[in-house]
C-alpha positions in Angstrom: -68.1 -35.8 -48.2 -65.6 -38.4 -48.3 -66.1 -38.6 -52.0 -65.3 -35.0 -52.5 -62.5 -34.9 -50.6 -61.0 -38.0 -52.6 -61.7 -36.1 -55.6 -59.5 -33.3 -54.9 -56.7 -35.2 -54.0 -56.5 -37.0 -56.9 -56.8 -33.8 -59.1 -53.3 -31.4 -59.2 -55.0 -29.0 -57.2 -55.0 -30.8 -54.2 -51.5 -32.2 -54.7 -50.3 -29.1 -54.4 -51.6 -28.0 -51.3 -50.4 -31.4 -50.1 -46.4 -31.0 -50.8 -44.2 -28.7 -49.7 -43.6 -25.3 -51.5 -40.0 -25.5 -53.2 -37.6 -23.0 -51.4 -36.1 -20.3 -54.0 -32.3 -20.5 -54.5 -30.6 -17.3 -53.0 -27.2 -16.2 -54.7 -24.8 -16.1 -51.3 -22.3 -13.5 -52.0 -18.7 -14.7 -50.7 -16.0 -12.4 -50.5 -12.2 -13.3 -49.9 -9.1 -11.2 -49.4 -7.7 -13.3 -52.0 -10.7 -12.5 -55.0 -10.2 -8.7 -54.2 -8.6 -6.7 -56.7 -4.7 -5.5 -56.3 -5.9 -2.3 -55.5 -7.7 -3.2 -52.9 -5.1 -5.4 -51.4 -2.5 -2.7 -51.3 -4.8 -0.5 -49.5 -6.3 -3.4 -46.7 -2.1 -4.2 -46.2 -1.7 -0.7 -45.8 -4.1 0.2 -43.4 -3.2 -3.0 -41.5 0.2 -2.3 -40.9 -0.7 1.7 -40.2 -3.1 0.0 -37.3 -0.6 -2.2 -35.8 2.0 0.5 -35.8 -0.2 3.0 -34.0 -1.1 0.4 -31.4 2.3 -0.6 -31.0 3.3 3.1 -30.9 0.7 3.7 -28.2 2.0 0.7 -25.9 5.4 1.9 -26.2 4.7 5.8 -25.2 2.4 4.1 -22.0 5.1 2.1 -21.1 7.7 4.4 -21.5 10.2 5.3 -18.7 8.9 7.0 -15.6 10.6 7.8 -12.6 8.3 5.6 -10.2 9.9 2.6 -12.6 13.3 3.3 -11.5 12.3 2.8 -7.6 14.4 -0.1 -6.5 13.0 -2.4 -3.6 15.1 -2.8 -0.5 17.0 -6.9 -0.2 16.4 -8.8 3.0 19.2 -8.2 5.3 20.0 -11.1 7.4 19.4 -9.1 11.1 20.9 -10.8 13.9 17.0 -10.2 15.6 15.3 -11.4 12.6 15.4 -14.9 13.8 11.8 -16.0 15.4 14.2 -16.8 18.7 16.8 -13.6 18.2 16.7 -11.1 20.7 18.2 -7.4 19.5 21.5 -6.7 19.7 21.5 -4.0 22.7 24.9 -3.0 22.3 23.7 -1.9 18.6 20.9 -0.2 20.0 22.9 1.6 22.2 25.3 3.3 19.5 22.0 3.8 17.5 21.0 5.8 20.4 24.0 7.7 19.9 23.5 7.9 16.0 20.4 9.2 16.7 21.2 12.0 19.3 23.9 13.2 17.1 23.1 13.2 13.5 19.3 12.3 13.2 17.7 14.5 16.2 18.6 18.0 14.4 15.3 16.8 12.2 13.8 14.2 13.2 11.7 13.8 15.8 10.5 10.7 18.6 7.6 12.5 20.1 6.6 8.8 21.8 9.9 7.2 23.5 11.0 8.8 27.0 14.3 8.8 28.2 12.9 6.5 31.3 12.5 3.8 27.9 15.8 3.3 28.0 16.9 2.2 31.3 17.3 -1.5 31.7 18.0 -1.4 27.6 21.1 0.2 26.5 21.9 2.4 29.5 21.7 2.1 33.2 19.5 4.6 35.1 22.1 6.6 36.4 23.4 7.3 32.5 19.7 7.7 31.2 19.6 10.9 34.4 22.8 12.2 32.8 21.7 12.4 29.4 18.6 13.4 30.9 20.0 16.7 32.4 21.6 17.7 29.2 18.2 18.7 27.8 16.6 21.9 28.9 13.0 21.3 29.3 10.4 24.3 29.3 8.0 23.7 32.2 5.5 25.6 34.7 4.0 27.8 35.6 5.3 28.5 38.6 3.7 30.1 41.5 3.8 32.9 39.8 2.3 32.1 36.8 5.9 31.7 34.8 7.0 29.6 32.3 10.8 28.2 33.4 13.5 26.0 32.3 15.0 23.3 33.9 17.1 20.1 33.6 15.3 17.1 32.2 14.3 14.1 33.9 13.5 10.3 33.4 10.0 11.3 32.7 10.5 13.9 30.1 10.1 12.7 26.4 12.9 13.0 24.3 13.4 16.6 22.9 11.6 17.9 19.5 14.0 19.6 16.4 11.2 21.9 15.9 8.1 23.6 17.8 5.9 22.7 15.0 5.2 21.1 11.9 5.4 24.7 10.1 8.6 25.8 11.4 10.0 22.3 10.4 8.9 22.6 6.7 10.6 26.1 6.9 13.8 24.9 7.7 13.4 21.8 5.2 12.5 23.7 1.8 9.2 22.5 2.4 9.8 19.2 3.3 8.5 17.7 6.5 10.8 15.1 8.4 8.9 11.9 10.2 8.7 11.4 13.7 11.0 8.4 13.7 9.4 6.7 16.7 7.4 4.0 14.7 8.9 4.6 11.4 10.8 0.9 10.8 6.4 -0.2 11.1 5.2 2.6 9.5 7.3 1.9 6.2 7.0 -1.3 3.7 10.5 -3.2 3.9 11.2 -2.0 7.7 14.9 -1.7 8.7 15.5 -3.3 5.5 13.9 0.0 3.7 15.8 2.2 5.9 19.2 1.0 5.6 18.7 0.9 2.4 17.7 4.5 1.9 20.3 5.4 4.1 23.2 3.7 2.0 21.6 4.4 -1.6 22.0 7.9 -2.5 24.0 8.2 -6.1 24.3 10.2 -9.1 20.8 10.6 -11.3 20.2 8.5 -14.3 20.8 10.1 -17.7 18.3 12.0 -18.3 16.9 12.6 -14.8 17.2 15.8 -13.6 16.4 17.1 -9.9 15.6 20.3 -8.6 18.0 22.6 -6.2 18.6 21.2 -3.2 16.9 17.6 -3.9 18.6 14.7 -4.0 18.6 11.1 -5.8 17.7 8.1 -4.0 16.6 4.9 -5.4 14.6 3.2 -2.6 12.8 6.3 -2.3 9.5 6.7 -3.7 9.8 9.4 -6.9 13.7 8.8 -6.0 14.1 12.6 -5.3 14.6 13.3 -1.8 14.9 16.2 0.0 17.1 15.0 3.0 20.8 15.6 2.3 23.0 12.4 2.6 22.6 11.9 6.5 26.0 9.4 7.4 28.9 8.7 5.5 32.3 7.2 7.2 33.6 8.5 9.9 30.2 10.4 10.5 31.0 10.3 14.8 32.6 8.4 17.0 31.6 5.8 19.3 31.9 5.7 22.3 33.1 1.7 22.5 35.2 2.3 20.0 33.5 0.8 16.8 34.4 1.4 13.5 31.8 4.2 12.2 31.7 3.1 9.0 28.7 3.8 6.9 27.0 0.4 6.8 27.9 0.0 10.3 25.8 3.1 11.3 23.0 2.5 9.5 23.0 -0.9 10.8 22.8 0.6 14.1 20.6 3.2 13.9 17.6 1.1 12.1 18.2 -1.5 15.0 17.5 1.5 17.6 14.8 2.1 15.6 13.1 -1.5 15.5 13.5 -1.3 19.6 11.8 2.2 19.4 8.9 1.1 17.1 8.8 -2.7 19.0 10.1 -2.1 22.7 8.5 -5.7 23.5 10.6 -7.5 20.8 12.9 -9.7 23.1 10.0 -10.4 26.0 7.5 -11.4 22.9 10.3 -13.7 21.7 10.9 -14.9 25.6 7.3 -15.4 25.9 7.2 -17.7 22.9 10.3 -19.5 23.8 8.7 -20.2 27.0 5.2 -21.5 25.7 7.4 -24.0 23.0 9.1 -25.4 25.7 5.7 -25.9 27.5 4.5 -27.1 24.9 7.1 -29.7 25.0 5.9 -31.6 28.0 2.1 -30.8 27.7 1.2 -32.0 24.3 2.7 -35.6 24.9 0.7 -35.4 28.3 -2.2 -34.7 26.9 -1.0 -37.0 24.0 -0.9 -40.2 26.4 -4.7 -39.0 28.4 -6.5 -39.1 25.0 -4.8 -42.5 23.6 -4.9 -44.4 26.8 -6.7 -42.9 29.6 -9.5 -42.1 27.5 -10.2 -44.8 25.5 -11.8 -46.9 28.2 -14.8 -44.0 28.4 -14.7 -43.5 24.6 -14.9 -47.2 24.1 -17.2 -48.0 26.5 -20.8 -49.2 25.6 -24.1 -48.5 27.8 -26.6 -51.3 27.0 -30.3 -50.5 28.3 -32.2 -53.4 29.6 -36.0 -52.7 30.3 -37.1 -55.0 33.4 -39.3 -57.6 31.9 
């Protein structure tokens, strides 16, 4: 057996078997923009440039001008309440009362403040009654089963523009006016976005044009509003005398209005005030227990001794 197999390696039948079989050379085809023909070239540089124009094309119509680009996004106004200790000026809220009662309350609406809110705040309780009285509230029924009229009171909430949100988009083209009562929260920016919007109406853009009765705003989302221009100079009078300039009534009014959405502003800012200065003597208290009352028991070691 052995001698067999000896035989056949020595003979070229058996070498072959034993090496390797030689691997045929394969032509690789390589192709470069630079061994194409002119022809070619041309075309691949035309269609190149065609590609990168349409794309470029494309980008430019999606990020061409819209209206929601030209929205503007209200500064920071430095508030004399917008420090973390800064109560609200009350004398402010009480001409942005007035504001409110005389240009703002033939739409607008503040279906959750009562005029018993603001006693103690910008009016005393026998002012709050009078302005009270001036409202004519429907009440009853009576003992005879009768709807009636009669003065307000401290209890009554403050009086609605319209009976319902129907008749209100009736007499606003179609447009519906907020209830102002939490409208400084209920908006991004706060008083910030409504003095702003207030103050910002100007002419259109080129190139923008609005529909009847539909103004240009800015800070307003879409920019077309459909409340006219609601202050300008001069707009009333106050009462103490103030100069009713614009900026100074919108500065007034969106002060009311961060009372109206935030009536515990100044007793949140008390109460903080209060638990700083608390603070002030507890922590170093505490402070002194932990460091050096303490660290006997904390440093103290309980050694167990079995009895022997």
């Amino acid at each position: 057996m052995a001698a067999a197999l000896r035989a056949v390696v020595l003979s070229g039948s058996g070498r072959s078997l034993l090496t390797p079989p030689k691997t045929i050379p394969t032509a690789r085809a390589s192709m470069s923009f630079a061994s194409l023909s002119r022809g070619r070239k041309v075309a691949l540089s035309t269609l190149g440039v065609l590609a990168a124009g349409g794309a470029s094309l494309a980008l430019a119509l999606h990020h061409s001008v819209k209206a929601s680009e030209l929205e503007l996004h209200p500064p920071s106004y430095p508030w004399s309440h917008g420090g973390m200790l800064s109560s609200l000026d009350h004398a402010s809220v009480r001409r942005g009362y007035q504001v409110y009662k005389q240009v703002c309350a033939a739409c607008h609406s503040m279906e959750y403040l009562a005029f018993r809110n603001l006693v103690g705040v910008s009016h005393t309780e026998a002012e709050v009654k009078a302005l009270a009285e001036e409202v004519e509230v429907v009440d009853g029924p009576d003992d005879n089963g009768e709807m009636f009229t009669r003065p307000g009171k401290l209890s009554d909430y403050f009086p609605k523009p319209y009976p319902n949100p129907e008749a209100a988009r009736v007499a606003n083209n179609g447009a519906l006016p907020p209830d102002l009562s939490y409208i400084v929260n209920a908006r991004h920016g706060g008083e910030d976005y409504v003095f702003s919007l207030l103050t910002g109406y100007c002419d259109p853009p080129a190139g923008v044009s609005l529909l009847e009765d539909v103004y240009y705003n800015p800070y307003f989302p879409g920019q077309a509003i459909g409340m006219a221009p609601p202050i300008y100079n001069e707009v009333l009078e106050y009462d103490d005398g103030t100069p009713a300039t614009m900026s100074q009534v919108a500065k007034d009014v969106c002060t009311f209005l961060r009372w109206a959405a935030e009536p515990e502003h100044d007793q949140r800012k008390r109460m903080g005030l209060k638990l700083i200065m608390g603070s002030a003597i507890l922590v170093p208290l505490v402070y002194y227990l932990k460091r050096h009352r303490w660290s006997v028991l904390k440093s103290r070691k309980i050694a167990y001794r079995p009895p022997k």
